[in-house]
Structures are given as C-alpha cells and as structure tokens.
ChimeraX commands (.cxc) that place a marker at each C-alpha (Angstrom):
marker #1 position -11.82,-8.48,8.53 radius 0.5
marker #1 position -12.53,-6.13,11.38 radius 0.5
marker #1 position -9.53,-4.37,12.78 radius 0.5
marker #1 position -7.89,-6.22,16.02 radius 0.5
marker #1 position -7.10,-3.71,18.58 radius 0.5
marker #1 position -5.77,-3.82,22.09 radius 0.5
marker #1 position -7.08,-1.63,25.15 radius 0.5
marker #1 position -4.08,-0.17,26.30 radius 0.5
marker #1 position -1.11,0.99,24.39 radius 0.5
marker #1 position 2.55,2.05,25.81 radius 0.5
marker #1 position 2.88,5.55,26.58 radius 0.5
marker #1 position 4.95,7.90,24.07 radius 0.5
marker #1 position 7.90,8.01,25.85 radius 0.5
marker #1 position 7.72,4.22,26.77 radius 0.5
marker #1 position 7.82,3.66,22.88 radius 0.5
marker #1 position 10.82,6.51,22.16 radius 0.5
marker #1 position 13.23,4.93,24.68 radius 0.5
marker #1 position 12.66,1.30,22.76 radius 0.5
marker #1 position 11.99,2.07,19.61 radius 0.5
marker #1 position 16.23,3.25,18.49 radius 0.5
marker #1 position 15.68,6.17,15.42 radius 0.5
marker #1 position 12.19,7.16,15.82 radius 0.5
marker #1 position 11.10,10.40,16.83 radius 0.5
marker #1 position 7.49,11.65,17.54 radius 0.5
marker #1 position 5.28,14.48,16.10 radius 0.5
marker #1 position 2.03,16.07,16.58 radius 0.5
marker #1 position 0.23,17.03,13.25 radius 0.5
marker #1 position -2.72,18.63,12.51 radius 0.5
marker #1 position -5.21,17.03,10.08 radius 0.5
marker #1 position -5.37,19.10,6.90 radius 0.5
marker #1 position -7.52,17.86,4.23 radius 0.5
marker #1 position -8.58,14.18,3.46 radius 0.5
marker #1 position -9.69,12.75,-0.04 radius 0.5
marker #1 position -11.27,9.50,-1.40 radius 0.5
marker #1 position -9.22,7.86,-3.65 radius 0.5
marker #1 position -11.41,4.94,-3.72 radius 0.5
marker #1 position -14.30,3.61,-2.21 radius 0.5
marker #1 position -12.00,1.92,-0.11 radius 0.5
marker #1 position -8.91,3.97,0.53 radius 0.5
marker #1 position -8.63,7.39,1.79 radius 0.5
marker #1 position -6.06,10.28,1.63 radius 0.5
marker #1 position -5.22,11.96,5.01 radius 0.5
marker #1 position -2.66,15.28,4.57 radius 0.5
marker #1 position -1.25,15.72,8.14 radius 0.5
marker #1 position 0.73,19.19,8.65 radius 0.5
marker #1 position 3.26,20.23,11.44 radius 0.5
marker #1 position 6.21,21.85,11.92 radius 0.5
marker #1 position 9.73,19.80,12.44 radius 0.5
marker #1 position 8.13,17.16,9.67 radius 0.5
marker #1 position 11.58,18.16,7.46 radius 0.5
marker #1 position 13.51,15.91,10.28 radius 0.5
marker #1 position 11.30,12.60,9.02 radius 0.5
marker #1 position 14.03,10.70,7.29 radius 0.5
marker #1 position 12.47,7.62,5.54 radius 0.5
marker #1 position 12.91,5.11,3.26 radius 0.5
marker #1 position 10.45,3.77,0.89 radius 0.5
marker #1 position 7.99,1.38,2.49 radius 0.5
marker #1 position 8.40,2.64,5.97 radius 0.5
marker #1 position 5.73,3.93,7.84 radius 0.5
marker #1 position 4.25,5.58,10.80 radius 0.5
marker #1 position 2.80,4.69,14.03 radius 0.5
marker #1 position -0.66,7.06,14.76 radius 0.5
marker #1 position -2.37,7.27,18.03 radius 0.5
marker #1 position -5.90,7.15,16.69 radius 0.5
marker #1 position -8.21,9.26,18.68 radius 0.5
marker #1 position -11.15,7.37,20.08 radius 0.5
marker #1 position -14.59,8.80,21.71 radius 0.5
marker #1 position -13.09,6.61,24.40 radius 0.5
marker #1 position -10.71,6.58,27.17 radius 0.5
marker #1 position -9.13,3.93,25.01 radius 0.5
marker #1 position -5.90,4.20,23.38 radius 0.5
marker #1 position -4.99,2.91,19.58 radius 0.5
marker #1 position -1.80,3.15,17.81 radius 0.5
marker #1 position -2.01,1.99,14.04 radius 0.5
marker #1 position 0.72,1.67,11.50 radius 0.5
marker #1 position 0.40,3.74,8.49 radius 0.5
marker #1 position 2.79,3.65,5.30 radius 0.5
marker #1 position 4.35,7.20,4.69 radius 0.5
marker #1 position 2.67,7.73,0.99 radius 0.5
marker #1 position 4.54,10.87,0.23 radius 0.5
marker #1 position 6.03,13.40,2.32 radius 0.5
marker #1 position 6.72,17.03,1.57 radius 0.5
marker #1 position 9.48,18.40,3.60 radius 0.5
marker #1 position 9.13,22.13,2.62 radius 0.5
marker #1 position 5.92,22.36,3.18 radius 0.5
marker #1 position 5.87,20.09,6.18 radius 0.5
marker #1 position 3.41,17.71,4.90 radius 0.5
marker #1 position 2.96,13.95,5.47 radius 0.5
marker #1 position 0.50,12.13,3.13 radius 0.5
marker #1 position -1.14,9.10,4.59 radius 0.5
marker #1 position -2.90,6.78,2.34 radius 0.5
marker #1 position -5.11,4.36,4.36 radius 0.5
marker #1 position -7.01,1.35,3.45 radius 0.5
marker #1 position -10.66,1.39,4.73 radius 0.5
marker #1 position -11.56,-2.00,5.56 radius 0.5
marker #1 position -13.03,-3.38,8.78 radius 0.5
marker #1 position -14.57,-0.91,11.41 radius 0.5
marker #1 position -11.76,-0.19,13.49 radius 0.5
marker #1 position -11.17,2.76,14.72 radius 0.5
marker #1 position -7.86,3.09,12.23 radius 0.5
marker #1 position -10.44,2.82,9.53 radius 0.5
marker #1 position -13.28,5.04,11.73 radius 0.5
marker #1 position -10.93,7.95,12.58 radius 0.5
marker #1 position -9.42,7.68,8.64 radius 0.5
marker #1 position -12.53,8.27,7.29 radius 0.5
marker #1 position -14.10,11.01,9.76 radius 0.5
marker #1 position -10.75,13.29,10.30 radius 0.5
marker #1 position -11.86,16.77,11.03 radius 0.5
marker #1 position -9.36,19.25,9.31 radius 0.5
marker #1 position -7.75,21.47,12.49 radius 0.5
marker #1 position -7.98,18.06,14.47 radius 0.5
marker #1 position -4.45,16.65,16.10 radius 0.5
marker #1 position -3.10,13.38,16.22 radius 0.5
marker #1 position 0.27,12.12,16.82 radius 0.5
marker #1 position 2.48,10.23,15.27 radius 0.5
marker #1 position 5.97,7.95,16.07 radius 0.5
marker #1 position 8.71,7.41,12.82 radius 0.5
marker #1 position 10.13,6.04,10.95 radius 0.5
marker #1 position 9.07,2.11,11.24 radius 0.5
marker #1 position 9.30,-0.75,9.32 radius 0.5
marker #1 position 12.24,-2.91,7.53 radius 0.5
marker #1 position 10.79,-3.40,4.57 radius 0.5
marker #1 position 12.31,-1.18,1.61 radius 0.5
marker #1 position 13.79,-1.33,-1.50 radius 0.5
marker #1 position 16.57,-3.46,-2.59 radius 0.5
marker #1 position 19.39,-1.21,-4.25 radius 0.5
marker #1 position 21.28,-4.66,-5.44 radius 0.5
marker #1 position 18.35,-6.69,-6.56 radius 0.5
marker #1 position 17.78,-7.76,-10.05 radius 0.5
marker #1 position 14.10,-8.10,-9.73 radius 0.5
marker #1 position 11.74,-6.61,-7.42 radius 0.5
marker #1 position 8.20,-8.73,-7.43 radius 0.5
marker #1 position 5.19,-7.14,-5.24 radius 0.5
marker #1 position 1.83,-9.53,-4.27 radius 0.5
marker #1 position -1.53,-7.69,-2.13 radius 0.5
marker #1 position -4.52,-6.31,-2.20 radius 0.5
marker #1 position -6.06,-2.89,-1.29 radius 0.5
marker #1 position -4.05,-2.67,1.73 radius 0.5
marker #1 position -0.60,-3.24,0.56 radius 0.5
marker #1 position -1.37,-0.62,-2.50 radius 0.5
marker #1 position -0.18,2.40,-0.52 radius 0.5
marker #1 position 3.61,0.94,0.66 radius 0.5
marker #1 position 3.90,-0.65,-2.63 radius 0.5
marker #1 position 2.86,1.97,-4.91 radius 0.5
marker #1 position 5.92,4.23,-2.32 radius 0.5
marker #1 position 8.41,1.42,-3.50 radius 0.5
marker #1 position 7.56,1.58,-7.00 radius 0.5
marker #1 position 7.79,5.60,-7.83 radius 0.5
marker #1 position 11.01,4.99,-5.62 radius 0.5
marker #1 position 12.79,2.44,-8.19 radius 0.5
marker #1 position 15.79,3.87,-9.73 radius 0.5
marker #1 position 16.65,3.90,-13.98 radius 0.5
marker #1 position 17.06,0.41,-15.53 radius 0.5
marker #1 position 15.42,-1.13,-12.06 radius 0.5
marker #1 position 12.65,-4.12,-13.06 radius 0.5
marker #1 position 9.55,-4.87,-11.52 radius 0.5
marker #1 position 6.46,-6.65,-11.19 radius 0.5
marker #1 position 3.25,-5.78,-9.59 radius 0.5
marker #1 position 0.49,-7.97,-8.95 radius 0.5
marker #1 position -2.62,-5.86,-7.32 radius 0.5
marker #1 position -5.82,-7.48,-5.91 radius 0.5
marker #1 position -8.63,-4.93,-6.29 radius 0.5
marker #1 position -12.63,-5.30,-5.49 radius 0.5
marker #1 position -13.04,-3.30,-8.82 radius 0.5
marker #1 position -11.82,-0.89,-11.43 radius 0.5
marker #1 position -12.80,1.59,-9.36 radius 0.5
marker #1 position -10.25,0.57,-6.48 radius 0.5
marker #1 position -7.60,1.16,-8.85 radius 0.5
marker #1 position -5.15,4.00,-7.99 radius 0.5
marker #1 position -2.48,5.68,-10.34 radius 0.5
marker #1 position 1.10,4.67,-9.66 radius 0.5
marker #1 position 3.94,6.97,-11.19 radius 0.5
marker #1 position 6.56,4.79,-12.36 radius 0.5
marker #1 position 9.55,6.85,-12.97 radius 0.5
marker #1 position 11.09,7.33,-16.38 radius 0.5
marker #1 position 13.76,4.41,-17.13 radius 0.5
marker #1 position 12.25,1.98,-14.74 radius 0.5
marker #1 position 10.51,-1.79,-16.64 radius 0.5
marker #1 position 7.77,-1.99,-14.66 radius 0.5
marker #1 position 4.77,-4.75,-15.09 radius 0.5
marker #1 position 1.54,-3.94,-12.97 radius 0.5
marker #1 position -1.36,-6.47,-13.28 radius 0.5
marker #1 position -4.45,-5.54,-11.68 radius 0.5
marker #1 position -6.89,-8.56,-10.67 radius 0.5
marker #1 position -10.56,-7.84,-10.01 radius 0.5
marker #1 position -12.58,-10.21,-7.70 radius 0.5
marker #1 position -16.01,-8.45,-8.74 radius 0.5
marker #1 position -16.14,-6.87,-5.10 radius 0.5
marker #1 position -15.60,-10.10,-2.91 radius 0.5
marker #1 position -13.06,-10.46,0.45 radius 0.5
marker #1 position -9.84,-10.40,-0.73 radius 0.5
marker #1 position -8.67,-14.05,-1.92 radius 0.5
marker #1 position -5.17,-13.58,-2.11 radius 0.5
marker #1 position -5.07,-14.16,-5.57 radius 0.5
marker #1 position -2.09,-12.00,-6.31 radius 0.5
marker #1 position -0.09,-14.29,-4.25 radius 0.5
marker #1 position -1.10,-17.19,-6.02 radius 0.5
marker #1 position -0.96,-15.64,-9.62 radius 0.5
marker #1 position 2.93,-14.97,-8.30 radius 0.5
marker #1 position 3.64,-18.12,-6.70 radius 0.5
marker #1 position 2.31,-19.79,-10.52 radius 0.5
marker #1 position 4.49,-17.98,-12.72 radius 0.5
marker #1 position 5.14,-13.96,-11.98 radius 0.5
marker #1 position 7.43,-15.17,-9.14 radius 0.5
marker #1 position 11.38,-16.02,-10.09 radius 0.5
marker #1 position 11.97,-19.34,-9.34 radius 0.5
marker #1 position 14.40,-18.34,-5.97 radius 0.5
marker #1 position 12.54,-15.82,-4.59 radius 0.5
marker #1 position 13.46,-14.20,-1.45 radius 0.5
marker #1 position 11.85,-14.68,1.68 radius 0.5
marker #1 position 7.83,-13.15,1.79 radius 0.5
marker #1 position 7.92,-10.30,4.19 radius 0.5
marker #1 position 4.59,-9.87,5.49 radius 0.5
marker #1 position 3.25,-5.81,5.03 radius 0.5
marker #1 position -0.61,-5.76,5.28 radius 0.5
marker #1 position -3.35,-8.37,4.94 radius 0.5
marker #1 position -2.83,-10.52,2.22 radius 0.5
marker #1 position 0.35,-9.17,1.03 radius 0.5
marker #1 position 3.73,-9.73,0.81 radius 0.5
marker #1 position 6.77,-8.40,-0.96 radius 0.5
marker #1 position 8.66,-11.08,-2.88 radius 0.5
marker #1 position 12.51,-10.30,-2.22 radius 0.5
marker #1 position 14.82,-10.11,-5.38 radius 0.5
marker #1 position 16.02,-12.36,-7.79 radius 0.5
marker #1 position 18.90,-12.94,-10.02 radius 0.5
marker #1 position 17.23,-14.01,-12.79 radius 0.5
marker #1 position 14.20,-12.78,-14.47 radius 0.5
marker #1 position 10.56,-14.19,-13.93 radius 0.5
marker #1 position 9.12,-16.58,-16.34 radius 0.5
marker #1 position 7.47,-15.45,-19.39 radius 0.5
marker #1 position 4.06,-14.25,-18.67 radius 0.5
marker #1 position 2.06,-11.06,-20.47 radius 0.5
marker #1 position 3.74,-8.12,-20.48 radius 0.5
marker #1 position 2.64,-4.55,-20.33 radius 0.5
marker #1 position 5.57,-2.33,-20.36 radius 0.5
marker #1 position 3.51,1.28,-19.66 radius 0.5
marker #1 position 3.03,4.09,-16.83 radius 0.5
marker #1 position -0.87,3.36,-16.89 radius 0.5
marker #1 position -1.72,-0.01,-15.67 radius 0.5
marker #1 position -3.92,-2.76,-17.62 radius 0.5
marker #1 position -5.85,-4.11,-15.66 radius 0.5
marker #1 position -6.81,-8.42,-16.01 radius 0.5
marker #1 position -9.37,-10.34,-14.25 radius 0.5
marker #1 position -8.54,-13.15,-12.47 radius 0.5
marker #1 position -9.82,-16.01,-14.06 radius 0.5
marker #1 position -12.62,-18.30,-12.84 radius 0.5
marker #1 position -12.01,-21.87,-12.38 radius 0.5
marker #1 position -11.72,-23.88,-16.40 radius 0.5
marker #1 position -11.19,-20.72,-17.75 radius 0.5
marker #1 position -8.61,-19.06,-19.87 radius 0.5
marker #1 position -7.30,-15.95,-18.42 radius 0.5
marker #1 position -8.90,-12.57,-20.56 radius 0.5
marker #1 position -6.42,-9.50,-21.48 radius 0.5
marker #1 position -8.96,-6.65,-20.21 radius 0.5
marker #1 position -8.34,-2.65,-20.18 radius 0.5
marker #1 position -9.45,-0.90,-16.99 radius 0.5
marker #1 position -13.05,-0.21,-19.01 radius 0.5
marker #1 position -13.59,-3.97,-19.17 radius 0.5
marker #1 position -13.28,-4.95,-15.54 radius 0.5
marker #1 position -15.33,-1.64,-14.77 radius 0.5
marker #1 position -17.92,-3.19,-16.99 radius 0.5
marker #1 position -17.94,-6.46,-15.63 radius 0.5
marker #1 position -17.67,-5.01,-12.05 radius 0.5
marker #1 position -20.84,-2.98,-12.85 radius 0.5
marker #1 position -22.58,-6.19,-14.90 radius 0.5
marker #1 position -22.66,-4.38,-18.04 radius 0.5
marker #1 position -21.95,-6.29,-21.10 radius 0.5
marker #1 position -18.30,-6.08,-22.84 radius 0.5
marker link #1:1,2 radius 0.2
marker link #1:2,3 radius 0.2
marker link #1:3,4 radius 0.2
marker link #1:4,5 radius 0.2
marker link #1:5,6 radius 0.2
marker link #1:6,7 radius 0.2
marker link #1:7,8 radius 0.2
marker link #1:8,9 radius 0.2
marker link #1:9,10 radius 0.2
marker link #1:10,11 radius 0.2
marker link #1:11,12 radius 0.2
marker link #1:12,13 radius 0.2
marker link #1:13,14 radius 0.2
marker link #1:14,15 radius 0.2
marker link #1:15,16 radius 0.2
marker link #1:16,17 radius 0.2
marker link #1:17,18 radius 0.2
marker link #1:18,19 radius 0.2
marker link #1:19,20 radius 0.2
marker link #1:20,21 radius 0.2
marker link #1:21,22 radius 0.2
marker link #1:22,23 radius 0.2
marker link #1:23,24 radius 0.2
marker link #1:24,25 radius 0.2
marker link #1:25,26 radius 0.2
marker link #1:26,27 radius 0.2
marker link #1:27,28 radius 0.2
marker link #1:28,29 radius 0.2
marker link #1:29,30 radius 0.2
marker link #1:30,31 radius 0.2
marker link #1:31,32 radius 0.2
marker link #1:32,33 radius 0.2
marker link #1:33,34 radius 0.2
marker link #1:34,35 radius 0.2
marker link #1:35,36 radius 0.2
marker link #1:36,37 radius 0.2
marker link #1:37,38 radius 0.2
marker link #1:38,39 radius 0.2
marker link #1:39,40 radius 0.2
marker link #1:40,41 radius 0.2
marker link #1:41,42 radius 0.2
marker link #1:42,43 radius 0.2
marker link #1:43,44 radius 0.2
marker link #1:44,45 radius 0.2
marker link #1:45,46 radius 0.2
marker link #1:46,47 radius 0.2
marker link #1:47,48 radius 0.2
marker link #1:48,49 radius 0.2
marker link #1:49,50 radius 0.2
marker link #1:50,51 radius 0.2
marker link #1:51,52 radius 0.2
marker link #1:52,53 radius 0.2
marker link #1:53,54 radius 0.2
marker link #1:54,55 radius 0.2
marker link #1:55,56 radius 0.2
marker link #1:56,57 radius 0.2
marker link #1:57,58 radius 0.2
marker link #1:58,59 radius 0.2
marker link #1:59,60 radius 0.2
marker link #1:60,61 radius 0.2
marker link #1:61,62 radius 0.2
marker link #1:62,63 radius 0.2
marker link #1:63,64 radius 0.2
marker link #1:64,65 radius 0.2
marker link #1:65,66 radius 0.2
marker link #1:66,67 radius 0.2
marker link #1:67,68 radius 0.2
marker link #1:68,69 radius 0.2
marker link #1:69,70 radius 0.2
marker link #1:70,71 radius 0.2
marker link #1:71,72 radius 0.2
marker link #1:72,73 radius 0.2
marker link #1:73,74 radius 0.2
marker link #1:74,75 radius 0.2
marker link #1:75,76 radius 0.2
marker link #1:76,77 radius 0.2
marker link #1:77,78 radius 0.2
marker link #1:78,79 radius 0.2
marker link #1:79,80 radius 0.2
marker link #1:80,81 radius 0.2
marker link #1:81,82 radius 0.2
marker link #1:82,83 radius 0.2
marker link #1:83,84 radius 0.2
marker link #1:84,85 radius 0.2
marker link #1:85,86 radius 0.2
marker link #1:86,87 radius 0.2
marker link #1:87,88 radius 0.2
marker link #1:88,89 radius 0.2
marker link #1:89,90 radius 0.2
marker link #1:90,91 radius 0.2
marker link #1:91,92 radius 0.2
marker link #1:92,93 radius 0.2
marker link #1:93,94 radius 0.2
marker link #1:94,95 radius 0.2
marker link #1:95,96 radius 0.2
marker link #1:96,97 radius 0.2
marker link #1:97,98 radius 0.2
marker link #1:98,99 radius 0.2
marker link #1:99,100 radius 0.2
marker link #1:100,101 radius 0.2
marker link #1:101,102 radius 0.2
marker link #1:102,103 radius 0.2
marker link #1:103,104 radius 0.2
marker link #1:104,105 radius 0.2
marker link #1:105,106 radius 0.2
marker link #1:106,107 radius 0.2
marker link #1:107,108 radius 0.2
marker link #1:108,109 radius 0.2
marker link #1:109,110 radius 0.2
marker link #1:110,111 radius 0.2
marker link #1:111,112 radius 0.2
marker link #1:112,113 radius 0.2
marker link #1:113,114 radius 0.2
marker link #1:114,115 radius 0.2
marker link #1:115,116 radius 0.2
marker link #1:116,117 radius 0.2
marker link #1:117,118 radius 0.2
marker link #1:118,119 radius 0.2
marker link #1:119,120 radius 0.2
marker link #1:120,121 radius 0.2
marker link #1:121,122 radius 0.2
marker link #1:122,123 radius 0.2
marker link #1:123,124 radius 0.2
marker link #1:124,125 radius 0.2
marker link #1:125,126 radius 0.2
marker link #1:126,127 radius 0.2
marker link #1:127,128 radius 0.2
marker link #1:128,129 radius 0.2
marker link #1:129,130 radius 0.2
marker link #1:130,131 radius 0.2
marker link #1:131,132 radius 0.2
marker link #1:132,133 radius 0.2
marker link #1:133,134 radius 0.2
marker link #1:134,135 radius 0.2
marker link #1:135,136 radius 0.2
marker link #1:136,137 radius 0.2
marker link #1:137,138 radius 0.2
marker link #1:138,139 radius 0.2
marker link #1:139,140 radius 0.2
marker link #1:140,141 radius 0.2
marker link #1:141,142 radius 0.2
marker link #1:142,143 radius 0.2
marker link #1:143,144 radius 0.2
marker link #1:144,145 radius 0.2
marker link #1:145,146 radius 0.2
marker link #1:146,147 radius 0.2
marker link #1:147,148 radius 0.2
marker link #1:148,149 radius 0.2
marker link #1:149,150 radius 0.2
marker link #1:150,151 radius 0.2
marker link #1:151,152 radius 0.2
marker link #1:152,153 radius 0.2
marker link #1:153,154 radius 0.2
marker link #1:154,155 radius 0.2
marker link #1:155,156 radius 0.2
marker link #1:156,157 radius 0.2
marker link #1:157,158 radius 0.2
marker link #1:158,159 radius 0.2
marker link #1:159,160 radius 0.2
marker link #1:160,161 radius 0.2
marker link #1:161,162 radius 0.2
marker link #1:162,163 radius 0.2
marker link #1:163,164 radius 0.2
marker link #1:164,165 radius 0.2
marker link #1:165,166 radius 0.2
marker link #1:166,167 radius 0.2
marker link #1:167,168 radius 0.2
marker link #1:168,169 radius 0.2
marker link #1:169,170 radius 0.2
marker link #1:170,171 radius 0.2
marker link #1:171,172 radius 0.2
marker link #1:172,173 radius 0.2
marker link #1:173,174 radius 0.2
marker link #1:174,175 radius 0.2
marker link #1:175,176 radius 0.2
marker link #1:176,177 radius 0.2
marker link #1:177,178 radius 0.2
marker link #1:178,179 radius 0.2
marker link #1:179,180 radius 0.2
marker link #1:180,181 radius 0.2
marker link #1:181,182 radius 0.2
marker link #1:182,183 radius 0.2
marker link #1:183,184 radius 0.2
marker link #1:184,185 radius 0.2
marker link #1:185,186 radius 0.2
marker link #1:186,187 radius 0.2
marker link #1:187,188 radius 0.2
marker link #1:188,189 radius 0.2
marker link #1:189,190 radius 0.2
marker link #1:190,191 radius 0.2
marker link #1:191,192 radius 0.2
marker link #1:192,193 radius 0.2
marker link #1:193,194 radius 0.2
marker link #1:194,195 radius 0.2
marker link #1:195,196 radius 0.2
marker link #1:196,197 radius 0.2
marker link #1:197,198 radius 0.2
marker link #1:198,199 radius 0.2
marker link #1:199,200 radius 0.2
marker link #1:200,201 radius 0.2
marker link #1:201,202 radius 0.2
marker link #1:202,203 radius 0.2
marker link #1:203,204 radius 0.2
marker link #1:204,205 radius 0.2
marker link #1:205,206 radius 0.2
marker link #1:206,207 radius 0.2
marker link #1:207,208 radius 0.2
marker link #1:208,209 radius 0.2
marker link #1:209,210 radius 0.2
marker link #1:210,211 radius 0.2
marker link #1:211,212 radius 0.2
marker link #1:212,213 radius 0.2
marker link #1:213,214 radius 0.2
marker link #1:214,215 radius 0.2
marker link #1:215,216 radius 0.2
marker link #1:216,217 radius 0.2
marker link #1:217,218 radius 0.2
marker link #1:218,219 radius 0.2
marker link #1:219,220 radius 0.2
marker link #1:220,221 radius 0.2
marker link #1:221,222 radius 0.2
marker link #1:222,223 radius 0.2
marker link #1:223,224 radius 0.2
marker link #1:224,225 radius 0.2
marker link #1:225,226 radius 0.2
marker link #1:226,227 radius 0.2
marker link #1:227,228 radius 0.2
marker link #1:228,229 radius 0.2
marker link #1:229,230 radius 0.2
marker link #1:230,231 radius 0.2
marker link #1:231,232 radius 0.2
marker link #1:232,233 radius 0.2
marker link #1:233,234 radius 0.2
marker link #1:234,235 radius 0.2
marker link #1:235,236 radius 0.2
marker link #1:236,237 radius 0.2
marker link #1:237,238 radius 0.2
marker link #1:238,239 radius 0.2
marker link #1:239,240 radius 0.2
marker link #1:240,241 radius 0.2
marker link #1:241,242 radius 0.2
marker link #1:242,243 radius 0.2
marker link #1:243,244 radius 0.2
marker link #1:244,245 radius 0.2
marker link #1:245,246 radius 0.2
marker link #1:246,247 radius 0.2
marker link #1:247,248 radius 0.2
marker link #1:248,249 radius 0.2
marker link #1:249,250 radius 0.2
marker link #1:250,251 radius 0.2
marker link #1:251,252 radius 0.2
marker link #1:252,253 radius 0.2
marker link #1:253,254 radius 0.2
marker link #1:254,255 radius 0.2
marker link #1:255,256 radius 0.2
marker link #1:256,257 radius 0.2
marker link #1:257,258 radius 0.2
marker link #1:258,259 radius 0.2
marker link #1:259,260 radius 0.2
marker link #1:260,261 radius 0.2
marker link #1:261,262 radius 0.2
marker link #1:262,263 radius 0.2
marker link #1:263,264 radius 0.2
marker link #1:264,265 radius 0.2
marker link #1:265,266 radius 0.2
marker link #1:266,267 radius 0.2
marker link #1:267,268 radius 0.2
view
C-alpha cells in the first residue's frame, strides 16, 4: 500500500506551540543499513539529542526531504537512542513508494533532516500481567522497542507477520523476562493480518484491552489479568519461527531454516 501523503504540512513552530512536550532537532544522517529487504536502519546524529526523553514505543515526527517544493512529515518509532553519543536509531519499514520509504532508503550520510519528539501514547504497561503484540513488518520496529524494554518476571507474547525468513530481525529480550515470539511467513504476499487473527483465535487473553492502532496491520493488545490460553510455547531469546497455516491444514512447528526453505521453494 503506497504511502498517503498530504501537500502541505504545518510549519515547525505551528506544530511546537500544539504539540505540549515535544521539542525539535536537526540531525545529520550518519550511516544507514539493511536489515531486511524490507526495513532499513537510519543513524541520525546531532547535538542536544541527550534532552530526547522517551518512552518505549514513542516515536518521532521527520520532515522528509523531497526533490519538491513539497513538504512531508512521517512518524518514525525511536528504535534505540544513544544519549552520549547523541545518536538516534531509526528503523523504518520500506513498503509503498512514498517518499518516507524513498528518502529511507536513499539517505546520503552528511545530509540533514529534522525531526519533532517525543510522540505517541502507546508504551508499556508497568501494572499489566500480560503484554500481547499483533503486526507485520511495520509494527516490528515499536514492538521489538517495547519488548527489550520489559522489566524481570514481565510476560509476553509476540505474534510477527513477515514476507519471509529473511524479514526476520533479532529482538533482545532481556534476562528474566517470559517472552513468546511467533513468526508467521506468508511466502512474500501483502500482509494478511494474520497475526491479528492467530491472536484473536487463541494467543489473545480472553479480556483483552482495547487494540491501539501503531502501523498497518498492527495493533498492540492491552494487558490482561490472566494468562493466554494454552498454545505452543517457545520460551528462548532467538525466535522460532511457524508458518501460518493454509486453509485444512494443521499448523507445522518450523525453525527459521524451514520457512527460509519454503520461502525460497526448496524442499524441507
């Protein structure tokens, strides 16, 4: 789905005297990295980035440059941020041909852009039993934030829509935390929201909260105050990743080298 843009944004200062606790900042590109076909790492660099005060699952609002007189302001999720080095690491999902998606994957190192933070209200939970997470591609880079951000004894489950075992991405789940990440291959097809509806059948507590939405196809599940219904569980750092199941079919246990085959129609 192509990016939808608008012509015309609000100036800066338009946006500073709304928006209450955001500040602006303007970086300089300074390296950018494939992750995955479809996601790419942008490093942005600038001094007073130590004053960013975040919370897990916020993000940023970039004005994207353009070849254009037109002005675009996208909203990134703050991946990691390094204060004493003054780094901000940006990790954005490629789809469409917006110019998000054009100016992710052509940023110049030494170029500027500028950026508007913190936003967003969806973060972590301190008091929540469960924390249950449902997207694809372009709700990996908040969620993966949230999870490295969950504190000793926290529980979680993670249900990832990927194109391939090459779109998955290494989450550090911190020591002490029960965390259960399922990754679900469509073979390379649109997204089909099929984490949502693995959740909805039997991941998902049976009160969730209210789905907040954050990126297409995506949603973070509230808490709960009672665990999730027995599924599969894989309690490790490294994910496993399953294959969603086609229609009559039982669902396969797969490691990541058996959805890689099947993405690349090799035999298992």
């Amino acid at each position: 789905m192509p990016e939808q843009a608008t012509t015309t944004s609000p100036p800066t200062s338009s946006l500073l005297e709304r928006l209450p606790g955001v500040a602006a900042w303007t970086l300089e590109v300074d390296s950018t990295e494939h992750l995955t076909p479809s996601m790419c790492r942008v490093r942005l660099r600038g001094e007073g980035l130590a004053s960013l005060h975040y919370e897990s699952g916020q993000d940023v609002m970039v004005n994207v440059p353009t070849d254009t007189d037109q002005n675009f302001r996208r909203r990134y999720s703050i991946r990691y941020l390094d204060p004493t080095e003054e780094v901000l690491t940006l990790d954005i999902c490629l789809h469409g041909d917006g110019p998000g998606a054009r100016w992710a994957a052509g940023a110049v190192p030494g170029s500027t852009v500028e950026i508007i933070g913190p936003r967003g209200k969806v973060t972590l939970d301190p008091d929540a039993d469960w924390h249950i997470f449902a997207g694809d591609e372009a709700a990996l880079p908040a969620f993966s934030s949230m999870l490295e951000a969950l504190a000793p004894g926290a529980r979680a489950i993670a249900l990832f829509e990927v194109g391939g075992a090459d779109e998955v991405v290494e989450v550090a789940v911190p020591d002490g935390a029960d965390v259960t990440i399922e990754w679900l291959g469509r073979e390379g097809a649109r997204p089909t929201g099929a984490a949502h509806r693995s959740a909805r059948g039997g991941a998902a507590p049976r009160r969730p909260g209210p789905r907040l939405p954050l990126g297409r196809a995506a949603g973070h599940l509230g808490s709960a105050r009672r665990p999730p219904r027995a599924r599969p569980r894989t309690r490790a750092a490294l994910p496993e990743a399953l294959l969603a199941p086609r229609r009559g079919e039982r669902r396969p246990r797969r490691t990541t080298e058996g959805l890689k085959s099947r993405s690349q129609g090799q035999p298992r």
